[in-house]
SEKEBA-895619 format. One record per residue (C-alpha): x, y, z; residue in one letter. Coordinates in steps of 0.1 Angstrom, whole numbers, plus 5000, padded with zeros to 4 digits. Layout:
# SEKEBA-895619
xx=X yy=Y zz=Z rest=a
...
# end
This chain:
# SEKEBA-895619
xx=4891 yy=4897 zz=4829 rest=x
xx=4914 yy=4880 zz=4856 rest=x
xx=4920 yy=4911 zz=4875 rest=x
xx=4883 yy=4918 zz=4883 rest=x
xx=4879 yy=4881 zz=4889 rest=x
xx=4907 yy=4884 zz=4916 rest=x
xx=4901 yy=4920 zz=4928 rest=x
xx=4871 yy=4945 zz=4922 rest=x
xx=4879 yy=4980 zz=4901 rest=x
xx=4905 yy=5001 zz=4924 rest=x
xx=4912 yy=4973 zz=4951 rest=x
xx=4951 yy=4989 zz=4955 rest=x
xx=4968 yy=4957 zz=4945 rest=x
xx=4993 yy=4980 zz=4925 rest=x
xx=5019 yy=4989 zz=4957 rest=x
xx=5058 yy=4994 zz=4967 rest=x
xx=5079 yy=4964 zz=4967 rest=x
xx=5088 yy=4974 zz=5003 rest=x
xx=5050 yy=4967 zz=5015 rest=x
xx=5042 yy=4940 zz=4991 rest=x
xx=5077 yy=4916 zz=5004 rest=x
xx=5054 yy=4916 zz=5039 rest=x
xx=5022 yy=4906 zz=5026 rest=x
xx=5007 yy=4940 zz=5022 rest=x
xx=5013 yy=4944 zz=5060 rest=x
xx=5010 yy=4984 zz=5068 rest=x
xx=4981 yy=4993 zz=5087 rest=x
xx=5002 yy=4995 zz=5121 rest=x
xx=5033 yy=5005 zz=5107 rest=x
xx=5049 yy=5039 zz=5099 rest=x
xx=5060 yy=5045 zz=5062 rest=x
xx=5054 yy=5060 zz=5030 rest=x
xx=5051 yy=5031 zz=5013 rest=x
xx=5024 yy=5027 zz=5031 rest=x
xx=5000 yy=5059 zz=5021 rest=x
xx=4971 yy=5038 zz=5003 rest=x
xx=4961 yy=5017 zz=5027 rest=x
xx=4968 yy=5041 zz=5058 rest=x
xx=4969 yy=5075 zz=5053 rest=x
xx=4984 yy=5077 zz=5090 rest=x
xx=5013 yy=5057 zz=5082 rest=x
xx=5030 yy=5087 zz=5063 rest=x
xx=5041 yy=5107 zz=5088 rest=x
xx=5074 yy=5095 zz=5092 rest=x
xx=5109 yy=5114 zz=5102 rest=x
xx=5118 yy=5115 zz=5067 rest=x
xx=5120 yy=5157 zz=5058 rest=x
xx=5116 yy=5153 zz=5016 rest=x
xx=5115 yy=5119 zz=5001 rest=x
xx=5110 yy=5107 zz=4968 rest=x
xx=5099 yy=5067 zz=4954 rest=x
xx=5092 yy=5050 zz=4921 rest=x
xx=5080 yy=5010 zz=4922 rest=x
xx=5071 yy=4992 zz=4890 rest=x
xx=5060 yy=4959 zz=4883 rest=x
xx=5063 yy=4941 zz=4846 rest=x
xx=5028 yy=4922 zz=4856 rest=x
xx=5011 yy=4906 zz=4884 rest=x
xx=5013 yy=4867 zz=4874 rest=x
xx=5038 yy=4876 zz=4843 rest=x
xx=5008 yy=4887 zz=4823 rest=x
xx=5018 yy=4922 zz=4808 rest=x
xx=4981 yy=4933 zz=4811 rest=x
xx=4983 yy=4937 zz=4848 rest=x
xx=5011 yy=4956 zz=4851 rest=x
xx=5015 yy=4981 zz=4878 rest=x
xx=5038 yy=5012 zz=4885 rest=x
xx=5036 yy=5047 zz=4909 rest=x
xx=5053 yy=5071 zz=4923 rest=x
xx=5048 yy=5099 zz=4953 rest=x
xx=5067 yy=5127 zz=4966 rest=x
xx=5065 yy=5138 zz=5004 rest=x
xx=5076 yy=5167 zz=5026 rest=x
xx=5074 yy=5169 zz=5062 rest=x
xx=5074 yy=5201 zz=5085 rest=x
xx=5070 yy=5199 zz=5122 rest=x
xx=5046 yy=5178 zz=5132 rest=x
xx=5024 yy=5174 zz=5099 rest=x
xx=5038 yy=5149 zz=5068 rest=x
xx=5019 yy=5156 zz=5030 rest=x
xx=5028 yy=5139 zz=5001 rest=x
xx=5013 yy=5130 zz=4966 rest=x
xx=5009 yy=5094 zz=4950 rest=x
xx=4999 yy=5086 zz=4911 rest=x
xx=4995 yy=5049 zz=4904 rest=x
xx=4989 yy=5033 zz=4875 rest=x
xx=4970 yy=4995 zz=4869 rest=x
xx=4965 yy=4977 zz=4834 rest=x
xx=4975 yy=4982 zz=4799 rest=x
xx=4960 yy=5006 zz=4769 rest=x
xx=4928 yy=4984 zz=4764 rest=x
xx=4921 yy=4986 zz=4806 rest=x
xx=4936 yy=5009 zz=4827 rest=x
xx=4934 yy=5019 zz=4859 rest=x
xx=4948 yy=5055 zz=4876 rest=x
xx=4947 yy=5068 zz=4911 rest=x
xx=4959 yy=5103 zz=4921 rest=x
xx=4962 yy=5107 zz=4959 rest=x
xx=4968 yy=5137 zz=4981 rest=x
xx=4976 yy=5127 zz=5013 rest=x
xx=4979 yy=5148 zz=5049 rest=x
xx=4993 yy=5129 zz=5085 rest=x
xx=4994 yy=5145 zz=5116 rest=x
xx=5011 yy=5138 zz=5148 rest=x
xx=4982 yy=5149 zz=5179 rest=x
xx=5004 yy=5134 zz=5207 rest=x
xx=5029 yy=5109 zz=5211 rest=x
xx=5003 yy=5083 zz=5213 rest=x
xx=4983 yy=5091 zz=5182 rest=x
xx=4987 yy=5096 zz=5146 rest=x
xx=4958 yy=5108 zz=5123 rest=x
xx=4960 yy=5103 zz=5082 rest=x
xx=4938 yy=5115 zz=5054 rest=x
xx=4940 yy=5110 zz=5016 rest=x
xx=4918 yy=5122 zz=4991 rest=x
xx=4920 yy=5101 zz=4958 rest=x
xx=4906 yy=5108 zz=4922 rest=x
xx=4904 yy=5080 zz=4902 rest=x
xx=4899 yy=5077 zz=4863 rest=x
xx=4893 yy=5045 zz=4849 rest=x
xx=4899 yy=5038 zz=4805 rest=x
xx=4888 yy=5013 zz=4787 rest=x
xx=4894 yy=5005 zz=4750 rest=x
xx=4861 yy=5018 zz=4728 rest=x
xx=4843 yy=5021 zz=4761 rest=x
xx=4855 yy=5052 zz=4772 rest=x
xx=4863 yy=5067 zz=4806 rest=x
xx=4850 yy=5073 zz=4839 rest=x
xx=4864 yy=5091 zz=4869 rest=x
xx=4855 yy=5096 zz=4910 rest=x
xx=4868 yy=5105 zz=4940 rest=x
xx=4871 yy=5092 zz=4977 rest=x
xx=4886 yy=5095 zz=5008 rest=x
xx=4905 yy=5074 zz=5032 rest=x
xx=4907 yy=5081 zz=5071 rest=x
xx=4936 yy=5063 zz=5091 rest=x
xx=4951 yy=5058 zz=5127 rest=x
xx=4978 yy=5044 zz=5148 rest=x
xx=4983 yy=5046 zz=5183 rest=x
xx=5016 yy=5034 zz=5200 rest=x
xx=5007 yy=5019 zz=5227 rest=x
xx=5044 yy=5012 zz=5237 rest=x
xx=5076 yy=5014 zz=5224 rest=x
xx=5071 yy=4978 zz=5209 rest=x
xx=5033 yy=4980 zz=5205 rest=x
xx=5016 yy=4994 zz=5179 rest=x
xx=4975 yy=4996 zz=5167 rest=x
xx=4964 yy=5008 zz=5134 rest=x
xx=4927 yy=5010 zz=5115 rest=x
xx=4917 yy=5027 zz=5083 rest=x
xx=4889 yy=5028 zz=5062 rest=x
xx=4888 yy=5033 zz=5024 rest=x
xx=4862 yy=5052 zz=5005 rest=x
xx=4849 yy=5061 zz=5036 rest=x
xx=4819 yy=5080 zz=5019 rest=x
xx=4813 yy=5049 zz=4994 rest=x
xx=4823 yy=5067 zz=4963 rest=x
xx=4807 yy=5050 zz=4926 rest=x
xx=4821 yy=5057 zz=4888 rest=x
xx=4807 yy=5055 zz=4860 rest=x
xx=4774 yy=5061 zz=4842 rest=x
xx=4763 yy=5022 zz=4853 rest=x
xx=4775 yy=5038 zz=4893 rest=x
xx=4799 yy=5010 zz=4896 rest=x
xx=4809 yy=5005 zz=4931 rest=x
xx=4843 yy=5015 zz=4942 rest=x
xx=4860 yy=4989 zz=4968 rest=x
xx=4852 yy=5002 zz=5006 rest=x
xx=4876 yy=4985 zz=5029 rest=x
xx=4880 yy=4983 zz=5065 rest=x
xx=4914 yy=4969 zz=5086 rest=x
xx=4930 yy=4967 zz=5115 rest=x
xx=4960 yy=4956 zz=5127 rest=x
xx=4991 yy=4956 zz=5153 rest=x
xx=5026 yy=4960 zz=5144 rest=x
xx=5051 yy=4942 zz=5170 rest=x
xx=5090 yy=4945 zz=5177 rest=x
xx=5095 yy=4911 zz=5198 rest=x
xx=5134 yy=4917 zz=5199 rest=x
xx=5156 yy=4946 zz=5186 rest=x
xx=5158 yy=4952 zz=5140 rest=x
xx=5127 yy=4925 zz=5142 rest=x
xx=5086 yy=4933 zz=5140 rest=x
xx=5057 yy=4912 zz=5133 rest=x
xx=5027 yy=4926 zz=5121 rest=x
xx=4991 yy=4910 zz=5117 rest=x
xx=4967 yy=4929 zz=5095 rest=x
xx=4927 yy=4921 zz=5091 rest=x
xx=4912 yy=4936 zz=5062 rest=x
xx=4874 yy=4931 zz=5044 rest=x
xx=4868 yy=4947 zz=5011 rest=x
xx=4835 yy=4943 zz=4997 rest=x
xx=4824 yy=4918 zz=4975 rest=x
xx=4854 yy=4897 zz=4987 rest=x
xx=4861 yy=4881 zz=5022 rest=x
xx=4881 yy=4887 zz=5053 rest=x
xx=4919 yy=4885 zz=5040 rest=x
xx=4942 yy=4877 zz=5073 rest=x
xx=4977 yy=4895 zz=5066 rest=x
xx=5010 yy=4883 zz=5081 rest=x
xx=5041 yy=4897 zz=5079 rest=x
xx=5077 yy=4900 zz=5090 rest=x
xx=5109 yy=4924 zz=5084 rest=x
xx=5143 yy=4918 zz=5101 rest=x
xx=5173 yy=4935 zz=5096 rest=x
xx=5205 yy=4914 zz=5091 rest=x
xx=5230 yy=4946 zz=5088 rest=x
xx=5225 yy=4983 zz=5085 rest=x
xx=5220 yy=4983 zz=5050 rest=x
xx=5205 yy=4946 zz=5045 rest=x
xx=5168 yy=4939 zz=5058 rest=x
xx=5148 yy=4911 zz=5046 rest=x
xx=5108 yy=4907 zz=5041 rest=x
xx=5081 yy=4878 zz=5048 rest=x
xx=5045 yy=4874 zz=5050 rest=x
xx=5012 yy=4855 zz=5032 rest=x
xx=4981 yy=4865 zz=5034 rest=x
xx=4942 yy=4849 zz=5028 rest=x
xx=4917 yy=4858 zz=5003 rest=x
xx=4931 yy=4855 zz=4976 rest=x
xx=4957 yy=4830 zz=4991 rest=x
xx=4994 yy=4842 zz=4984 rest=x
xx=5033 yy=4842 zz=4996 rest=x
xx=5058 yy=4870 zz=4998 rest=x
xx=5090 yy=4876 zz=5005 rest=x
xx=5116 yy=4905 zz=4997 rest=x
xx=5143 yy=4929 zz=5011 rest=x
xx=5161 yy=4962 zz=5008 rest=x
xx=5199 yy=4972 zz=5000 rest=x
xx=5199 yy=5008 zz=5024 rest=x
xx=5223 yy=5035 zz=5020 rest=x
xx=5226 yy=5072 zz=5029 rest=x
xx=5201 yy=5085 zz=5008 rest=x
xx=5184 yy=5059 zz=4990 rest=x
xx=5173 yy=5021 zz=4993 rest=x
xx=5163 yy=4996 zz=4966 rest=x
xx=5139 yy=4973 zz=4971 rest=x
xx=5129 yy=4940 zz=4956 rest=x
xx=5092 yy=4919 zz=4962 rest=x
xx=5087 yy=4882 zz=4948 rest=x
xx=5049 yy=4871 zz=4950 rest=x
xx=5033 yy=4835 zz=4947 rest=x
xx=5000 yy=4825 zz=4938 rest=x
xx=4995 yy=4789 zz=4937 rest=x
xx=4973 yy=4786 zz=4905 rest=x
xx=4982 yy=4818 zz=4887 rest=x
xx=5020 yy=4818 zz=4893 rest=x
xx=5044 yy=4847 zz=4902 rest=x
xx=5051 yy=4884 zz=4907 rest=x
xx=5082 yy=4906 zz=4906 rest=x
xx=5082 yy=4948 zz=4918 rest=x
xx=5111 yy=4971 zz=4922 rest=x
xx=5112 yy=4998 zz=4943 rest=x
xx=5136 yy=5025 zz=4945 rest=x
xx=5129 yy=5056 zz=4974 rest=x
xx=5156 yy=5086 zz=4975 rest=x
xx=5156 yy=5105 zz=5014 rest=x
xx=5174 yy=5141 zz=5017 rest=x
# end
């Protein structure tokens, strides 16, 4: 299958258009787009928000479609929110229910958990199903300065009767604001069975309502780019991906804020 030749079962490939226009760039950088691949990037000043991103298929191919949604309250200083994705067709499909919990400790340091249950179907095989968890942090170490790391699967989780390995991954990364509605981020992140994948990305907003996305990343080699149309209460966004061999992707996101 050319999704297991490109990523293992559960790599988290299937993401918001917001994260995905920057290269999969999050580790450092506040957001809920951000909850599977830092549970400490949740805990946002957003009070109840609500997102939906779909894609009709990584490289065109309607077999590796992708789509998910979450839900997420704050109160005080804690954020919790939900996330259901969804990888693959009816013959191979791929589900991931997160429950996710941020904290604020200080001003300096966030903490992030998520605790996923996954179910994996395929046609006249059958299903299987785990869990895992996921630890995050960030620490600001300015107002322009910001260091993130999270592990995922922390506790090396299997599925299956044949104890199929789930994907453990471990990044890093800094998110930096050189001049004002501009940051850079730099993301490191090993998977197993795959090698390191360096992560670049950019965001810059042109207006108040207009902000456009950059980034590539290593392993597999790939280019992004994106943006968002912001209002009041809700922004669109749009992702464009590029493989060189295997050719394009498209997601829409749309996120609602009361």
């Amino acid at each position: 299958m050319i999704s297991q030749n490109l990523f293992p079962f559960f790599s988290r490939q299937s993401q918001s258009a917001k994260l995905i226009g920057k290269g999969f760039c999050g580790i450092a950088n506040f957001g809920i787009e951000n909850i599977l691949i830092n549970p400490a990037a949740t805990n946002t000043n957003k009070n109840y928000s609500f997102s939906f991103y779909t894609s009709p298929g990584e490289f065109n191919l309607s077999q590796l479609s992708f789509r998910g949604l979450s839900a997420n309250y704050k109160f005080e200083e804690n954020n919790y929110q939900i996330s259901i994705s969804q990888f693959g067709d009816s013959k191979y499909n791929e589900q991931t229910y997160t429950g996710n919990f941020s904290t604020k400790i200080n001003d300096e340091i966030y903490f992030g958990l998520n605790l996923n249950q996954h179910i994996l179907t395929i046609e006249k095989y059958g299903n299987a199903n785990s869990a895992s968890l996921d630890l995050g942090i960030i620490l600001k170490i300015n107002n322009n300065l910001n260091f993130g790391v999270a592990i995922q699967n922390i506790i090396a989780q299997k599925i299956g009767l044949a104890n199929e390995d789930l994907p453990q991954n471990y990044s890093v990364g800094i998110n930096f604001i050189p001049i004002e509605n501009t940051f850079l981020e730099w993301n490191v992140s090993k998977e197993t069975s795959t090698e390191i994948s360096n992560r670049f990305g950019t965001e810059f907003a042109i207006s108040e309502n207009i902000k456009l996305r950059s980034g590539f990343m290593t392993e597999p080699n790939k280019m992004f780019g994106g943006f968002s149309v912001n209002t009041n209460y809700a922004n669109f966004d749009y992702s464009y991906s590029f493989h060189r061999e295997l050719g394009e992707t498209h997601t829409y996101s749309i996120e609602i804020n009361f």
